[in-house]
Structure formats: C-alpha cells, structure tokens
N, C-alpha and C positions, 0 to 999 in steps of 0.2 A: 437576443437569440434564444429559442426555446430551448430547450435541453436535448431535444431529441438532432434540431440541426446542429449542437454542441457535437453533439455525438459522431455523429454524420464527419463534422468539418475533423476533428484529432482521430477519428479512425482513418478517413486517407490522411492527413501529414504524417501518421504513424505506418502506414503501410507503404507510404513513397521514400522511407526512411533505409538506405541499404543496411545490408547486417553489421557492415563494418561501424556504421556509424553509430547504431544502435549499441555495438559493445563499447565503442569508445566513449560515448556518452554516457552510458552504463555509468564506466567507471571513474568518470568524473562527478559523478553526480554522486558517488560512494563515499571518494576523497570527499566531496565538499561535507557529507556527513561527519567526518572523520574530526571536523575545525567546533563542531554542536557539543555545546556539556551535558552531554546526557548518555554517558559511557560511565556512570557510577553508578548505574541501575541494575538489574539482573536480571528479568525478563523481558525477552523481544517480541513481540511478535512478527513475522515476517510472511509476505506471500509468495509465492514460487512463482515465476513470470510464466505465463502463457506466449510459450514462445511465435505461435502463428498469430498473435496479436500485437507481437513486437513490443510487448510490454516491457518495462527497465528491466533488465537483468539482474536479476538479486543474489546471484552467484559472488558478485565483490562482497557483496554486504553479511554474506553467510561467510566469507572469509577472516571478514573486518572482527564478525561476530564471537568466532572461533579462537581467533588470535588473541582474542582479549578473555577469552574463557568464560563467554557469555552462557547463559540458556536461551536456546531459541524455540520456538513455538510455531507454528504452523497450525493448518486449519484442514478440515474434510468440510464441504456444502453438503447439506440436504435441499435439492431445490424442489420436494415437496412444500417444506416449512420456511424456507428461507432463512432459515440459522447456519452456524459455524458449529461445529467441535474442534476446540483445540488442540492440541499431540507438541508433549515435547520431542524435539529433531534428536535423536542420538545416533549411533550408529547404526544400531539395530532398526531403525525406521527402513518401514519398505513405502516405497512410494510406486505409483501409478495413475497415470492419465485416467480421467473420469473421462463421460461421453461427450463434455465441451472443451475438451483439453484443458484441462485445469490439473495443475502435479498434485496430487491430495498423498498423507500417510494411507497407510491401510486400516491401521491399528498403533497402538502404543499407549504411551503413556498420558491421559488426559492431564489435563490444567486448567485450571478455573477462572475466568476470565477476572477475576479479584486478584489475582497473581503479578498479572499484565500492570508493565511500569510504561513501554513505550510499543505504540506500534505505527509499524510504516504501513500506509495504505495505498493504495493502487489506485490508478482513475485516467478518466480520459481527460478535463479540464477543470480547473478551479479560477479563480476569482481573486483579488485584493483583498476580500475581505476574507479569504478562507473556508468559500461552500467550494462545494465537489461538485464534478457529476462523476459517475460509473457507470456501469453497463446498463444501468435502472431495473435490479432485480434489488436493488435495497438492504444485500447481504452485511456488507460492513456497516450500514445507519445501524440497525438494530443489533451488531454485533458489539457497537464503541457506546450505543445505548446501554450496556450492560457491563459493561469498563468502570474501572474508579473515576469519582471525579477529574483526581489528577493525574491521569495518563495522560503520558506525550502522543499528540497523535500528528504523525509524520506524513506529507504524501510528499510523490517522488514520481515529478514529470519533465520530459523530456523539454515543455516547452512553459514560455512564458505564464503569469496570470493573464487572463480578459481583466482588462479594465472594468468590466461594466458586470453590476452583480449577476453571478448566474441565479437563475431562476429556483427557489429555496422553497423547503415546506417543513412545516414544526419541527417534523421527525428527521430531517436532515444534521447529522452531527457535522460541524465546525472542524477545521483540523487548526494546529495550534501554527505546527511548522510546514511548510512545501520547501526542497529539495529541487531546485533544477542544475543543468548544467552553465548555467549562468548567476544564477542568486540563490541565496537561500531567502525566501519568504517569514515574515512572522507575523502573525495575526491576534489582534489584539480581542476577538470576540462577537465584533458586532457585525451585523447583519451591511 
C-alpha cells in the first residue's frame, strides 16, 4: 500500500470508530503505558489529540503525567516552515485551536528539544518494523530529526502494525516503541 491509500484506509477505521470507543481505548492504551520503564525520565513530550480526527486522547496521559510530577511539553506548528516550537504545559498555559484544529500553547515557556527524554507521537499507521505514516506534512520527521539520539520515541495507535513495510524515505525517523490497545510494540531499528 502506498502511503497515501495508508492514509485514506486508518482515516475511516478512525472516523467509524464511536466516541465511546475511542475514550475507552484511549485509556487503555494509557494503562498499557503505565507497565513501560521509561517513568524515570523528566521530559515528555506530548500532542494534544485532534479531537475531529478522533485521534488517541491524551487527556489519561496528561493525567498519568501529572500524577507522577512529570514535565510535559507540547508543541505550536508553523506550517509555513514545517517546524515545532515546544512550550512547557504548566498552569498558566493558554491553549487554542489553530485553523486545522490542532490544541497548540499560545505562548509560554520554550524548551529545547535537547531536553526531550521521551516523546509520544501521533500517526495514522505503522509497520513491524517501526516506520509511521502521519498526516504527510513531515512535522514530527524533522521535529525527532533534531531530538537526542536517545529519545524514547512512542507512538500511540488505536490499531494493529501492517505486516508489510510501509513505504519509508531517508528522512523518515523510526519509533522505538508503539502503544496499542492490544500490544505494545518494540522495534529493534531496521528498515
């Protein structure tokens, strides 16, 4: 499958999905975080779900995040450049839908992506071997481009891997771990 019919097929199984089921898997998929050693870190990154896209609710995981007195991080897009700025979450963060529904800070506090120990990423399908696909604007490739080597990089999908490699390019970063409500995934690097 090309990436684009990738896309195509987990955008409807993700919009045929009711809301009920989407929180309850949500929060399955939170717990199964919860069993991962990687709660001795200190910066998270996290994305705030786009809720008309029915994306995982990251509401448990800002909970999970909290309870353990984590730092969490978040992201504003410029989809001029296709970069991230990151903002630490504290109280005082004001948040607001941008113009493709995406929760971004307004302002606050930046953080340098050299900070970042783990970040959960977002996606429409992945693969056995640990490629992604997203929305094909490339934000997060060149955002974990610029990450420490050894960041944990998390994704967090409602459904299985494809068997069968999705379709990869140089600049495609690898994720280490995926998160479903049935397994957790780990991926040892290769293509």
């Amino acid at each position: 499958m090309t990436k684009k019919e990738l896309r195509t097929k987990y955008r409807k199984l993700r919009q045929d999905m009711s809301i009920e089921e989407v929180e309850e898997k949500s929060l399955i998929i939170a717990n199964n975080l919860l069993k991962l050693p990687i709660w001795d870190k200190t910066y998270y990154h996290l994305f705030l779900s786009i809720e008309e896209q029915k994306e995982v609710h990251t509401d448990f995981i800002l909970q999970i995040l909290a309870g353990k007195d984590k730092e969490t991080v978040i992201a504003r897009s410029d989809f001029e450049t296709y970069s991230m700025t990151h903002y630490l979450l504290t109280d005082n963060t004001r948040i607001m839908k941008n113009q493709y529904g995406i929760p971004e800070p307004i302002d606050g506090l930046e953080v340098p992506t050299e900070k970042l120990d783990v970040v959960f990423v977002p996606m429409l399908a992945f693969d056995i071997y640990g490629n992604r696909t997203g929305y094909g604007k490339g934000f997060y490739d060149r955002f974990l481009a610029k990450c420490r080597k050894d960041v944990i990089k998390i994704g967090l999908s409602f459904f299985d891997a494809e068997p069968k490699t999705i379709p990869n390019d140089p600049t495609d970063i690898q994720l280490d771990l995926c998160v479903t409500p049935n397994k957790t995934y780990q991926f040892s690097g290769q293509r």
